[in-house]
PAZAPA-4460 file (N, C-alpha, C; in steps of 0.05 Angstrom, whole numbers, plus 32768, in hexadecimal, padded with zeros to 4 digits):
% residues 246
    n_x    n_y    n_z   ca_x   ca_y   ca_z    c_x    c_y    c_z   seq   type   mol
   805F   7EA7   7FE1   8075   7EB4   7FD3   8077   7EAB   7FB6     1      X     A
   807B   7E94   7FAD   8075   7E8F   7F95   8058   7E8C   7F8A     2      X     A
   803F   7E80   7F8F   8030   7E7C   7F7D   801D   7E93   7F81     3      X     A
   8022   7EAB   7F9B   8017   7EC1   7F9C   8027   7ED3   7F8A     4      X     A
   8039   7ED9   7F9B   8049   7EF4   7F93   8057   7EED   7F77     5      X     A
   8066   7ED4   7F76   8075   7ED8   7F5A   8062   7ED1   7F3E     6      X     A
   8054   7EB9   7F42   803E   7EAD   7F33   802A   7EC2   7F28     7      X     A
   801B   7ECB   7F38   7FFF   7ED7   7F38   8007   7EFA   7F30     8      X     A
   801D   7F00   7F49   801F   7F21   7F47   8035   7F26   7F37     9      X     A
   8042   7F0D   7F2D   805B   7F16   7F1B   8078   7F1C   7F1D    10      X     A
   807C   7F20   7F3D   808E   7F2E   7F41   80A6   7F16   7F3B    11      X     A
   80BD   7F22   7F36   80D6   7F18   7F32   80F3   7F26   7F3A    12      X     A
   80E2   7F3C   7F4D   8104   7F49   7F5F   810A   7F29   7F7D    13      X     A
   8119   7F42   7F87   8125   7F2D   7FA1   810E   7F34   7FBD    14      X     A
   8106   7F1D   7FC2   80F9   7F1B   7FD5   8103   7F1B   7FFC    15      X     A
   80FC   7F2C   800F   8112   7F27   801F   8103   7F2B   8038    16      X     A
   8103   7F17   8049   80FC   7F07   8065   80F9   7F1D   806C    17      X     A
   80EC   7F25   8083   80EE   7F3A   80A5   8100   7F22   80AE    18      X     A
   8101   7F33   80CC   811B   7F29   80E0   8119   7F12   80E7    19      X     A
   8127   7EFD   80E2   811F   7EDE   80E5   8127   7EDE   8103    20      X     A
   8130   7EEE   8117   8139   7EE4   8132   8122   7EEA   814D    21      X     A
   8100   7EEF   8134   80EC   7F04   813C   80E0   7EE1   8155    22      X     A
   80D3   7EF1   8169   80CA   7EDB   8179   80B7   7EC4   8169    23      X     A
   80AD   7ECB   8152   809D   7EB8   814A   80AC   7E9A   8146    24      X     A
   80C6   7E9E   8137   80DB   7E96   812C   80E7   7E84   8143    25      X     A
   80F5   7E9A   8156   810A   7E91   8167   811A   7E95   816C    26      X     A
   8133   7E86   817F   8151   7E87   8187   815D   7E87   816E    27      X     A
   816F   7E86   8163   8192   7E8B   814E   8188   7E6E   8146    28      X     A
   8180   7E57   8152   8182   7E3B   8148   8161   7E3D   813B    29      X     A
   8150   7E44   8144   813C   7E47   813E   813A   7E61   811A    30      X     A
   814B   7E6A   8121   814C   7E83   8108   8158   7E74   80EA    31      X     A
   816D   7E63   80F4   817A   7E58   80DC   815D   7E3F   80CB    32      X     A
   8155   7E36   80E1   8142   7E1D   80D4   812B   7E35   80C6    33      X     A
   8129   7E4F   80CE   8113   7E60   80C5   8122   7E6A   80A8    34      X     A
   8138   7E66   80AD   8146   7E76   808C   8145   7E60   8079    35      X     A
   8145   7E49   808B   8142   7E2F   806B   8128   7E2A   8067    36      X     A
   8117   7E30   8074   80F7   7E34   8063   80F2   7E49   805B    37      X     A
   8101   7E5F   8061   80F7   7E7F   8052   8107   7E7E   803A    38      X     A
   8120   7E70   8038   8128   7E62   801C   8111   7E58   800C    39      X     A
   810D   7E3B   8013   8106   7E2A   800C   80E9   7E36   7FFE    40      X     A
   80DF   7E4A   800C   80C6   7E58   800B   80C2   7E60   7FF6    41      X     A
   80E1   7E76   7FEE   80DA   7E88   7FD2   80E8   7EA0   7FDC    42      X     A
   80F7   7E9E   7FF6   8101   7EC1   8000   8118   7EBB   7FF1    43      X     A
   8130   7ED2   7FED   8144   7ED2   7FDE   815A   7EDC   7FEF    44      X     A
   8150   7EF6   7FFE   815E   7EFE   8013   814F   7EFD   8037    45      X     A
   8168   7EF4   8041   815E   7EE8   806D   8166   7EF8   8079    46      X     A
   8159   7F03   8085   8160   7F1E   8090   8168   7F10   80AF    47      X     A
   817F   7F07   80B9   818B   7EF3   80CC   8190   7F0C   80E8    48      X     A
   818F   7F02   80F9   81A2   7F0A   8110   81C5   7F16   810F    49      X     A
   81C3   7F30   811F   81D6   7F36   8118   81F7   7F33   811F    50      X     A
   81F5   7F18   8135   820B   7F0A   8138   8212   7EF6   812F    51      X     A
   8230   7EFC   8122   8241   7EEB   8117   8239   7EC9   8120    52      X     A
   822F   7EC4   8135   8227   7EA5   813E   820D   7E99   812E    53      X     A
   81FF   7EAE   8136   81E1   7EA8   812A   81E8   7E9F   8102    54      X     A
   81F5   7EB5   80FA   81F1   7EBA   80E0   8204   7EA5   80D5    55      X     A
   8218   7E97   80DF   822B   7E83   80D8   8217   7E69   80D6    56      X     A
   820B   7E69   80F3   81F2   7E52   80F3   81DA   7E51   80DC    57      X     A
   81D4   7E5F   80D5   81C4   7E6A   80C0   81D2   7E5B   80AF    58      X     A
   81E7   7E64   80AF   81F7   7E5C   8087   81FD   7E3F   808B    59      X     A
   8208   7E30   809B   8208   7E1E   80A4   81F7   7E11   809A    60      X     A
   81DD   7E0E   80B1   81C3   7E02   80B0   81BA   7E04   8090    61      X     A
   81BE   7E20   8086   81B4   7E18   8066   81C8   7E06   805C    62      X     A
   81DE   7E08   8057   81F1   7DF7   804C   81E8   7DDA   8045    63      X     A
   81E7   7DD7   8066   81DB   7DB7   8062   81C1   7DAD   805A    64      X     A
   81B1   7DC0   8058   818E   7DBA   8054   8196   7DBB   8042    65      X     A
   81A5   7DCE   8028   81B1   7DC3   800A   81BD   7DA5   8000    66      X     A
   81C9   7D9E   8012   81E2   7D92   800B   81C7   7D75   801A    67      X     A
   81BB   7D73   8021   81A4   7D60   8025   8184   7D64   801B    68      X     A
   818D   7D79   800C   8172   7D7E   7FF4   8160   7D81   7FFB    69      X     A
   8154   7D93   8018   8147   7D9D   801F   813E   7DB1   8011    70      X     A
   814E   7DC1   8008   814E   7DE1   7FF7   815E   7DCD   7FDC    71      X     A
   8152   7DD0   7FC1   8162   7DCD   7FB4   8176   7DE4   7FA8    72      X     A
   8187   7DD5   7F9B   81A0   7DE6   7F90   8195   7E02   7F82    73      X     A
   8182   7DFA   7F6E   8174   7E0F   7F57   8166   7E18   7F6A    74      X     A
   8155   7E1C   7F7A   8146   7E34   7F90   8163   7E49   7F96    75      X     A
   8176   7E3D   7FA9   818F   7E4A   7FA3   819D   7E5C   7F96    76      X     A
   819C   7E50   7F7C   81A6   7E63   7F68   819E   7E74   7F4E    77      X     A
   8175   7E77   7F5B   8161   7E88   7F52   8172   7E9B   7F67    78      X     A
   816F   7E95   7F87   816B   7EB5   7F92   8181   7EBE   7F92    79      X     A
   8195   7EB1   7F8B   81BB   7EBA   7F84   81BB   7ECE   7F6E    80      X     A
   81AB   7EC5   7F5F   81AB   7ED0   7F44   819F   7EEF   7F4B    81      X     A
   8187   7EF2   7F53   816F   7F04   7F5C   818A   7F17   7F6D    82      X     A
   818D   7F13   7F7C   819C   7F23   7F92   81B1   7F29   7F82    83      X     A
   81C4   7F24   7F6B   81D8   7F2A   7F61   81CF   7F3B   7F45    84      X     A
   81B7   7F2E   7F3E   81AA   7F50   7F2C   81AB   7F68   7F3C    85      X     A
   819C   7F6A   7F57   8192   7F84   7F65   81A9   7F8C   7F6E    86      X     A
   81C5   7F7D   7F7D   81DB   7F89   7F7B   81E0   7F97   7F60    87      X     A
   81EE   7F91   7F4B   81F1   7F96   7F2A   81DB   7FAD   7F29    88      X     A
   81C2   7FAE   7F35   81B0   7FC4   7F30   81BE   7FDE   7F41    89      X     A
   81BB   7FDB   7F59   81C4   7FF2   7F6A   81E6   7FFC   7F6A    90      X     A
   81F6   7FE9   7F5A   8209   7FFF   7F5C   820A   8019   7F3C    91      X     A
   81F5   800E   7F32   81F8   8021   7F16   81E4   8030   7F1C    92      X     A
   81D2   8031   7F34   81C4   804A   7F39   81D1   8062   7F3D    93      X     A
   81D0   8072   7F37   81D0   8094   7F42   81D0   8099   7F5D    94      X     A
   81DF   80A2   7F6B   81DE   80A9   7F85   81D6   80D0   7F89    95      X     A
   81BE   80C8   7F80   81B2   80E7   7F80   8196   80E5   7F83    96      X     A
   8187   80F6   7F94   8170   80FA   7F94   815D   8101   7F7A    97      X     A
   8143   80F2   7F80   8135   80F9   7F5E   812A   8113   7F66    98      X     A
   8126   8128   7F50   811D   813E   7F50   80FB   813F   7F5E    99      X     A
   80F5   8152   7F7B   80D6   814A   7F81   80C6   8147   7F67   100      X     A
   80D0   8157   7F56   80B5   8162   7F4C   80AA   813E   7F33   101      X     A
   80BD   812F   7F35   80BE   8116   7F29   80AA   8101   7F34   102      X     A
   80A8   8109   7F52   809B   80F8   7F5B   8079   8103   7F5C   103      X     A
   8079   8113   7F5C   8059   8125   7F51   804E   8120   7F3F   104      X     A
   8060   812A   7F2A   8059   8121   7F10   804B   8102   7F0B   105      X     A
   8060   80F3   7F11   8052   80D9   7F17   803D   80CD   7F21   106      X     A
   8038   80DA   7F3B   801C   80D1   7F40   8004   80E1   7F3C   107      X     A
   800F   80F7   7F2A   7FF8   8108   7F19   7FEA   80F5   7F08   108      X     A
   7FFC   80E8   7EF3   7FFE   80DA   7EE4   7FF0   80BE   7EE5   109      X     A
   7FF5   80B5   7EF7   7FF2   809E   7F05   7FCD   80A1   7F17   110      X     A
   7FC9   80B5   7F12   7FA6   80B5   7F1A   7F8E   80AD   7F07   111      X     A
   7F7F   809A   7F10   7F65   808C   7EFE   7F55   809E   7F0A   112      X     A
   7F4C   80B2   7EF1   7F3A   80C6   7EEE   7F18   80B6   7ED6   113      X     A
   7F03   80AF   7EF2   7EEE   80AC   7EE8   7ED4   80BD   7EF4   114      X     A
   7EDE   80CE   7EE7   7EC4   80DF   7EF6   7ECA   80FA   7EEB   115      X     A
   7EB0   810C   7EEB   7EAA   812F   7EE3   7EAC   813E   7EEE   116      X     A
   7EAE   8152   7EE7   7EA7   8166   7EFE   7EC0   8166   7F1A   117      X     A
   7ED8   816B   7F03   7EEC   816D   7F17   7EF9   8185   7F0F   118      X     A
   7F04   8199   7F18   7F04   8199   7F39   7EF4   819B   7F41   119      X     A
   7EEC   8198   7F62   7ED8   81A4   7F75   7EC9   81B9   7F6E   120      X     A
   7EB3   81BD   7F6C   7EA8   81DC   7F6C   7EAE   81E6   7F89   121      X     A
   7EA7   81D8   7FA2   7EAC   81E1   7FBD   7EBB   81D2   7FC9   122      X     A
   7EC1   81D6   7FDD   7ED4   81C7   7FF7   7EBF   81B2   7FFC   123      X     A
   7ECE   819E   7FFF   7EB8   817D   7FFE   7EC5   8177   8021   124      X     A
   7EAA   816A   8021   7EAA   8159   803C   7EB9   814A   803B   125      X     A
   7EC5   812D   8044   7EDA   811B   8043   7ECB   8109   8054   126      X     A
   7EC3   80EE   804F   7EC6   80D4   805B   7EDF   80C7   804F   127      X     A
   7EF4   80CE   806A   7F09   80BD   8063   7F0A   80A2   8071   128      X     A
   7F0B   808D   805D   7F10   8065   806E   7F26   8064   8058   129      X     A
   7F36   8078   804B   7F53   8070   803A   7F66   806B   8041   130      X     A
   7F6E   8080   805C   7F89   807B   8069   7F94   8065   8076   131      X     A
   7FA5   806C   807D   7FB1   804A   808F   7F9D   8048   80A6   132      X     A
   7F9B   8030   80A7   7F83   801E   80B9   7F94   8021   80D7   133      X     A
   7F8F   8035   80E5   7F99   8034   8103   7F86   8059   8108   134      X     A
   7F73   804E   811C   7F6C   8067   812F   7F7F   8076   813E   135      X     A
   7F91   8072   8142   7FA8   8082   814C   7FAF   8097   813D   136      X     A
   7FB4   8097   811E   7FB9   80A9   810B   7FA4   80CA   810A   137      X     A
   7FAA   80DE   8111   7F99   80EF   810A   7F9F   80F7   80E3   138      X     A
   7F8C   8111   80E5   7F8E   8118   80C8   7FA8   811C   80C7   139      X     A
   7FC0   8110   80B7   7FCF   8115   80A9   7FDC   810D   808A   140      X     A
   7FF1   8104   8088   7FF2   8100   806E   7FF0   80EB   8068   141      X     A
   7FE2   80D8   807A   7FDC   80BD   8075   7FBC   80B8   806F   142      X     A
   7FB9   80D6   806B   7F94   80D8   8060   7F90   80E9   8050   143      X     A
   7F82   80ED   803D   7F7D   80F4   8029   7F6B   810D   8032   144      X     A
   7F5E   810A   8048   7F52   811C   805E   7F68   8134   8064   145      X     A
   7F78   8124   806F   7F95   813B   8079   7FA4   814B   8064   146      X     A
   7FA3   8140   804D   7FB1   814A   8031   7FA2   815E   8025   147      X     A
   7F88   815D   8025   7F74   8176   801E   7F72   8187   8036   148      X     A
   7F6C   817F   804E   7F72   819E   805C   7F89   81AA   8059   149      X     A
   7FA0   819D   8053   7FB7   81AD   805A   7FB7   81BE   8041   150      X     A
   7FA7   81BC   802F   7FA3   81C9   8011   7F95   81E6   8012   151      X     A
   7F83   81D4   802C   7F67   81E7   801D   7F5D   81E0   8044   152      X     A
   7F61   81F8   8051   7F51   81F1   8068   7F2B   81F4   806F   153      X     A
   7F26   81F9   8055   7F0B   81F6   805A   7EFE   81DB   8056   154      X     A
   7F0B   81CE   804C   7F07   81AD   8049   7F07   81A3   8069   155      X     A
   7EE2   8195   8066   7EE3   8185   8080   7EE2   816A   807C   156      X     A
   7EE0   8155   808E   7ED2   813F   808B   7EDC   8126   80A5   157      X     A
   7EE0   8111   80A7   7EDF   8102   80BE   7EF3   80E8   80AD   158      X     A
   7F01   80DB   80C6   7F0F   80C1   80BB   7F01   80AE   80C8   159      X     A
   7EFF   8091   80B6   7EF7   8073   80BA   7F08   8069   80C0   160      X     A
   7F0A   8053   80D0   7F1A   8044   80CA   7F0C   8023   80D7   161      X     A
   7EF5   802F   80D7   7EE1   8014   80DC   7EC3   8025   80D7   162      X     A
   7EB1   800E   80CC   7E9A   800E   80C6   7E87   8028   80DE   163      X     A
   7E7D   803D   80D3   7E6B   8051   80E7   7E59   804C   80EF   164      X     A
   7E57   8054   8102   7E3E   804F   811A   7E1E   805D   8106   165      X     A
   7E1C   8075   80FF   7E14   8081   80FB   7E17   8092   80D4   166      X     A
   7E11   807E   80C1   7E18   8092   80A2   7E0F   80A8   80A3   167      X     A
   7DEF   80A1   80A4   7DDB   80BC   80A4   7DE4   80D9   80AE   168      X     A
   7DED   80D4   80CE   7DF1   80EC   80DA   7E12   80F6   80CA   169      X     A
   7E21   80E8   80BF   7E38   80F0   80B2   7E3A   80F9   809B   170      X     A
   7E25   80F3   8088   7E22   80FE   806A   7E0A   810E   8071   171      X     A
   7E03   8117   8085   7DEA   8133   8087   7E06   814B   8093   172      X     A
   7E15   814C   809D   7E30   8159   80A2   7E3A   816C   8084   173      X     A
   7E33   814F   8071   7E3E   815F   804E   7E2E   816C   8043   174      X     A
   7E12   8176   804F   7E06   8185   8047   7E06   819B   8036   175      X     A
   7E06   81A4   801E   7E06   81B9   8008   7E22   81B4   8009   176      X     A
   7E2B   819D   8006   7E53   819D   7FFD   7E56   8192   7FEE   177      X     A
   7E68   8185   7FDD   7E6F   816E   7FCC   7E76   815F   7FEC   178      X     A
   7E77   8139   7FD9   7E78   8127   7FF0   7E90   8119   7FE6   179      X     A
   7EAD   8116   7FF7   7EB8   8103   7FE9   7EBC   80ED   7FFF   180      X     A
   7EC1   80CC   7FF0   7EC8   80BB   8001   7ED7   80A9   7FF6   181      X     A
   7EE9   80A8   8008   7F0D   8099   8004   7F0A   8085   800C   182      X     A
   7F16   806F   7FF8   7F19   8050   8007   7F37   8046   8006   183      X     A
   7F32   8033   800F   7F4F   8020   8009   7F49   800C   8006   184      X     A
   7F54   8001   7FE5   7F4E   7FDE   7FDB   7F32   7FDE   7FF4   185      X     A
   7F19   7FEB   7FE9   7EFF   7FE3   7FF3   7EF6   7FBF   7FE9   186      X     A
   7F07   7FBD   7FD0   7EFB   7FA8   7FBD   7F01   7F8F   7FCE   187      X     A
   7F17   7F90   7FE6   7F20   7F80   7FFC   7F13   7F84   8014   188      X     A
   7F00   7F95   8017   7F00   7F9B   8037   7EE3   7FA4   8036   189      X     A
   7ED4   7F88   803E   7EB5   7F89   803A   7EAB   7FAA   804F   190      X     A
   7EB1   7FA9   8061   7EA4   7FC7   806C   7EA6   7FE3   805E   191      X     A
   7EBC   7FDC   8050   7EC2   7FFA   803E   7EB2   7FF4   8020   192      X     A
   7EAD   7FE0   801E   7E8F   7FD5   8002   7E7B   7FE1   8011   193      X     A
   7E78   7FDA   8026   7E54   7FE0   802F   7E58   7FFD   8033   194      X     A
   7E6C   8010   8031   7E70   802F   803C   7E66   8038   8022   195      X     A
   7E7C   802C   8013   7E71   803D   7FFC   7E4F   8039   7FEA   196      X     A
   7E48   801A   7FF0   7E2E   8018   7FED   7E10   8032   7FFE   197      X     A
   7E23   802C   801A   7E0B   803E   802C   7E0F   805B   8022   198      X     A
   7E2C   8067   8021   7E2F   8087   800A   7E29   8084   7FF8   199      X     A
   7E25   807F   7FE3   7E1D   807E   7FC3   7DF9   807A   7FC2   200      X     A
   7DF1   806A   7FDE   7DCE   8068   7FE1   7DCD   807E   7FE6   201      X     A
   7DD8   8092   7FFD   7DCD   80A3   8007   7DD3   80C6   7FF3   202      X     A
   7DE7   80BF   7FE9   7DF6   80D6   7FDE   7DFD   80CD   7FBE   203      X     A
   7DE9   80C7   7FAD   7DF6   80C0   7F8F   7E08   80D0   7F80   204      X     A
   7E1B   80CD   7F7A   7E32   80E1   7F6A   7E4A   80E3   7F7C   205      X     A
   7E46   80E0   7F9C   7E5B   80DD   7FAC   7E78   80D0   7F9F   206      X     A
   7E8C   80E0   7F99   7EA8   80E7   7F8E   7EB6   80CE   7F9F   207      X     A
   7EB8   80B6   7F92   7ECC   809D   7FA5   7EF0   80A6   7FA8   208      X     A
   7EF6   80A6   7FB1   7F14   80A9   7FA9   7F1E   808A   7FB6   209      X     A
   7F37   807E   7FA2   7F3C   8064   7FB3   7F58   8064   7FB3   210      X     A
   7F62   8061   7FC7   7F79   8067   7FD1   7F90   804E   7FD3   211      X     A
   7F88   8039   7FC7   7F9B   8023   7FC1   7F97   801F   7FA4   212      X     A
   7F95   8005   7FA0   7F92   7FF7   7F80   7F7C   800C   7F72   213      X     A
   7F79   8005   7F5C   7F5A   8015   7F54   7F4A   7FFC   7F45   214      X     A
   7F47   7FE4   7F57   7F3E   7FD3   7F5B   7F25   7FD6   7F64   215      X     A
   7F20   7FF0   7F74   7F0D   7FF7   7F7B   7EF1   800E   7F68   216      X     A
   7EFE   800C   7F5F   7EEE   802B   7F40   7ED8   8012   7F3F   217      X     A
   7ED7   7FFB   7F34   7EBA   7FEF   7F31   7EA2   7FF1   7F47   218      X     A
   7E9D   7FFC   7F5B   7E98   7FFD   7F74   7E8C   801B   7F75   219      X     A
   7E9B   802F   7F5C   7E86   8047   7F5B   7E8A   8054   7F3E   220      X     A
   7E7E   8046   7F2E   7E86   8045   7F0F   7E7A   805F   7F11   221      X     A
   7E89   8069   7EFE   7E8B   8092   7EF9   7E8F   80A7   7F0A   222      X     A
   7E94   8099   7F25   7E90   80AF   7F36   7EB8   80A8   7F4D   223      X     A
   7EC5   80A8   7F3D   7EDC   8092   7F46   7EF8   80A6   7F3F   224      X     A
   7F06   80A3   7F4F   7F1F   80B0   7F51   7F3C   8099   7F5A   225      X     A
   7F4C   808E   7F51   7F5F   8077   7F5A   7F7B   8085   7F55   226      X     A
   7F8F   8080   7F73   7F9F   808A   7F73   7FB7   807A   7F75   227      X     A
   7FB3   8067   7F6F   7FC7   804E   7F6B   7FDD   8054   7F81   228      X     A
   7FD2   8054   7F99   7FF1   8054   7FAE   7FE6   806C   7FC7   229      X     A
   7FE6   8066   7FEB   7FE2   807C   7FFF   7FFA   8088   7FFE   230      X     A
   8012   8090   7FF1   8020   809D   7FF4   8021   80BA   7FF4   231      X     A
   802D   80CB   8007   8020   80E5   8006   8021   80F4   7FE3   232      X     A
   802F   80EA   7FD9   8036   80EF   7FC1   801D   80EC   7FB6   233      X     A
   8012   80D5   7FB3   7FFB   80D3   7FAC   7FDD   80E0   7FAE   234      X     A
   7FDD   80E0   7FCC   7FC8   80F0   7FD8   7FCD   810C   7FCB   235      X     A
   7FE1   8119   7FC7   7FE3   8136   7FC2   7FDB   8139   7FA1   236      X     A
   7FE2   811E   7F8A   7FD8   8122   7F79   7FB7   811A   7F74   237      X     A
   7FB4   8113   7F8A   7F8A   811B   7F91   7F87   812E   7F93   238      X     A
   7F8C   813A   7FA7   7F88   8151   7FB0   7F8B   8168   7F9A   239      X     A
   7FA4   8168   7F8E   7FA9   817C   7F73   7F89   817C   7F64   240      X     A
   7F85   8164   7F59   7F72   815C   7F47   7F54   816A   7F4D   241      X     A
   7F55   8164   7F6D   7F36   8164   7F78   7F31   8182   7F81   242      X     A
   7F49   8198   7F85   7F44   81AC   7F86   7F4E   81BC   7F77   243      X     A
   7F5B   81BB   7F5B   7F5E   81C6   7F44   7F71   81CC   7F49   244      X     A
   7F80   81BA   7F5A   7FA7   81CF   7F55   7FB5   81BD   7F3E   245      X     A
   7FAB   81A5   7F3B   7FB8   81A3   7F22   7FBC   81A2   7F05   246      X     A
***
């Protein structure tokens, strides 16, 4: 929490626990000793149990890990502070919805465009390994796969979500098509490096799209599409791009 997240990634909002009463944790007595190290840690807000016994124990148990300098005072009255900005923030918000078309715009905007020859001349194949990592998920809006058919139903192609048995027989499938292939932060996840290594051998010019950071564009210099975020929002400002709706 600090020498990752606040140090390294910068951040300086309020930081805030999952359910401290979770089995890893423990009983109500077990939850309070978990809130004075998720203190002590760098959290700001304890997301406690929701009886009055538990949560008294909690305040309690911190009290005294203070008042015996376990937690010092100043850790204290960093996340006092933190939590009484984001209050002061949210009551001068607007209690109104932002206009859709705001959030489009944005991740129109928000696309790392390295590459030619856009739009599509044809409906492209799809190796999708971008979406969320669970085989359970079919094509939907959690794939970049699912976001172009619903565009364009002549768009085919297949989801990853682990390393293929078989490339060859899968990029002979894209035959006379454009080829595209989706990652996610590949630049983290050695199997989705060697995907796009084994596509780019077999298929040079193959259209990367990367579907987290664009941490990943070094991995297919010129031929690279980064969408900074899987949000469907996102995926749709691919999709705009890659079949000329936008």
């Amino acid at each position: 929490l600090t020498d990752l997240l606040r140090g390294e990634l910068g951040f300086d909002g309020v930081i805030i626990t999952d359910a401290l009463e979770m089995a890893a944790i423990g009983d109500s007595e077990a939850s309070a000793e978990g809130a004075v190290a998720a203190l002590a840690a760098g959290a700001d807000l304890l997301c406690l149990p929701g009886e009055w016994a538990a949560q008294r124990q909690a305040r309690d148990t911190l009290a005294s890990a203070v008042r015996r300098r376990v937690v010092s005072r100043t850790r204290v009255e960093e996340s006092a502070a933190r939590v009484r900005a984001l209050a002061a923030w949210a009551r001068v918000r607007p209690v109104s919805a932002p206009e859709p078309a705001a959030g489009a715009d944005a991740a129109a905007r928000a696309l790392l465009v390295q590459a030619a020859g856009l739009p599509l001349a044809d409906m492209p194949y799809v190796i999708d390994a971008g979406g969320r990592m669970s085989g359970m998920l079919d094509d939907t809006a959690a794939s970049l796969l699912g976001v172009l058919r619903s565009r364009a139903p002549g768009v085919d192609g297949i989801r990853l979500t682990e390393p293929p048995g078989d490339l060859d027989a899968i990029i002979a499938r894209a035959e006379g098509r454009p080829l595209l292939l989706a990652v996610f932060d590949a630049h983290r996840r050695p199997w989705q490096q060697d995907l796009i290594g084994g596509v780019l051998a077999r298929r040079p010019g193959t259209l990367v799209v990367g579907t987290g950071t664009v941490h990943d564009a070094g991995l297919a210099d010129g031929n690279y599409v980064g969408t900074r975020g899987s949000g469907r929002v996102n995926l749709e400002a691919a999709a705009d791009l890659l079949l000329g709706a936008a």
